[in-house]
N, C-alpha and C positions, 0 to 999 in steps of 0.2 A: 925121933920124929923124922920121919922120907917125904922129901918134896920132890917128885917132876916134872918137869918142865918137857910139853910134846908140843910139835908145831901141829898149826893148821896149815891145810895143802890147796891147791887151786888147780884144779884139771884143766888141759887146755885142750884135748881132745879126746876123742877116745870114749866116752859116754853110755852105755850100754852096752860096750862089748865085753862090758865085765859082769856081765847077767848070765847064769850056768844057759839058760835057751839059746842063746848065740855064742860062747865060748866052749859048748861042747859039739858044736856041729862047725863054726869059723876060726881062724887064729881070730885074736883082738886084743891092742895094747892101749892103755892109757896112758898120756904124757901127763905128769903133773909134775909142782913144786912146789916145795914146803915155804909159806910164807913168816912174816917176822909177829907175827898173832900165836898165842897159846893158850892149850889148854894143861889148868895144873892141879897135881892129885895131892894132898897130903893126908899121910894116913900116921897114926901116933896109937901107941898104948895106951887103953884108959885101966884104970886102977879098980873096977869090975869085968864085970862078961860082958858085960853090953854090946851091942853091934849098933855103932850111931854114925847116921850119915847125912852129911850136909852137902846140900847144891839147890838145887832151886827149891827143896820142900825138904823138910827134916823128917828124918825116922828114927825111933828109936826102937829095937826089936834083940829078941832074947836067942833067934835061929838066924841063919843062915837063907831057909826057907821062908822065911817070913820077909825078907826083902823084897819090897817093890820096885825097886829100880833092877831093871832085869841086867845092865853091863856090868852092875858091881857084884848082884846075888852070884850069876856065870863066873865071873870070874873070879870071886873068893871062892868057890866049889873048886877051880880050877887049880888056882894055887894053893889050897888047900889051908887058907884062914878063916877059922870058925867063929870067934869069940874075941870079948874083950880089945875093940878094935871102934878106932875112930875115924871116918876116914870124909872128906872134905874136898868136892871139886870145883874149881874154879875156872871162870875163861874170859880171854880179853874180846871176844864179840860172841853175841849170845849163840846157844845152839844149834836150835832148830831153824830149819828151812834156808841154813846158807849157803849150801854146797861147799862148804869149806871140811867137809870129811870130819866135823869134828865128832860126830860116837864112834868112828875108828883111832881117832886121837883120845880120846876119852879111854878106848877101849885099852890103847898101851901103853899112856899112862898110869891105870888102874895097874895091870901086868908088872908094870916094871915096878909102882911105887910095892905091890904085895910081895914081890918075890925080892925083892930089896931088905922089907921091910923082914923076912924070915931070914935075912942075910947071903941071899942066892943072885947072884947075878944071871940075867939071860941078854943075846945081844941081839942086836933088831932083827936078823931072819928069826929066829926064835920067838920073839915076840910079834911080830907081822903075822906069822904063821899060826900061834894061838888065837892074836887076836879074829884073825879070819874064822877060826874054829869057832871061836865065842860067835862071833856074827852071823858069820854062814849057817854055818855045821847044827849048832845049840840053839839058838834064836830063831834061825831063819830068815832072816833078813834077805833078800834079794837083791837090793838096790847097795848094799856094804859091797865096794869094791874090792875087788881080789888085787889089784893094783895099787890102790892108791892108799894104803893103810900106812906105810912110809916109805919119802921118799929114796930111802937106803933099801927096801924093801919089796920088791916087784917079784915075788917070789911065790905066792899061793898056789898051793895046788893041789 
């Protein structure tokens, strides 16, 4: 079983200059810092194929494609875990709408517990940088900071 433990962050400037329409025509930096709030991934082997995922609604699915929650479907494509797989997230203040960065904290925790869990270590520009990929790149996300995904991490590009 791999447990991570990712902080959530609090921007204290900086706010839309992490949008590609103003940081491909301005410089622009965000200040943040990672608060004592977390979000945490645990992911463990189940003793079938199953792909079962718990966080705020359960799935159970037999692909990879078949996942609904699009940060964990991205990033098992990414790291390259297909099957047989349970994985479980958790956070000490809820998701949505806090500005506390947490689906990029989501994002590398998911990263770190999968490629952990294949026995691969990656260290945070490596993971900042994927997760970015996942958000930006794959999803599209606009409003996923190129900045603020951690803060060891000020690296996207």
């Amino acid at each position: 079983m791999i447990i991570t433990q990712t902080p959530l962050r609090v921007s204290f400037v900086g706010g839309g200059t992490d949008l590609k329409r103003f940081y491909s025509e301005e410089p622009g930096h965000v200040l943040s810092a990672a608060i004592d709030k977390y979000v945490f991934v645990i992911v463990k082997e189940r003793f079938d194929d199953k792909i079962v995922l718990n966080y705020t609604r359960k799935e159970i699915v037999d692909t990879v494609d078949q996942i609904q929650h699009d940060l964990v479907r991205e990033t098992m494509k990414l790291t390259g875990v297909e099957k047989g797989v349970e994985i479980t997230t958790l956070a000490d203040i809820p998701s949505r709408g806090t500005g506390l960065g947490s689906s990029s904290s989501i994002t590398v925790g998911l990263l770190n517990a999968l490629y952990a869990y294949q026995g691969e270590f990656r260290d945070a520009q490596r993971l900042a940088a994927e997760a970015c990929q996942v958000e930006i790149d794959i999803l599209g996300r606009l409003s996923a900071s190129r900045t603020s995904i951690s803060p060891l991490s000020a690296m996207c590009a």
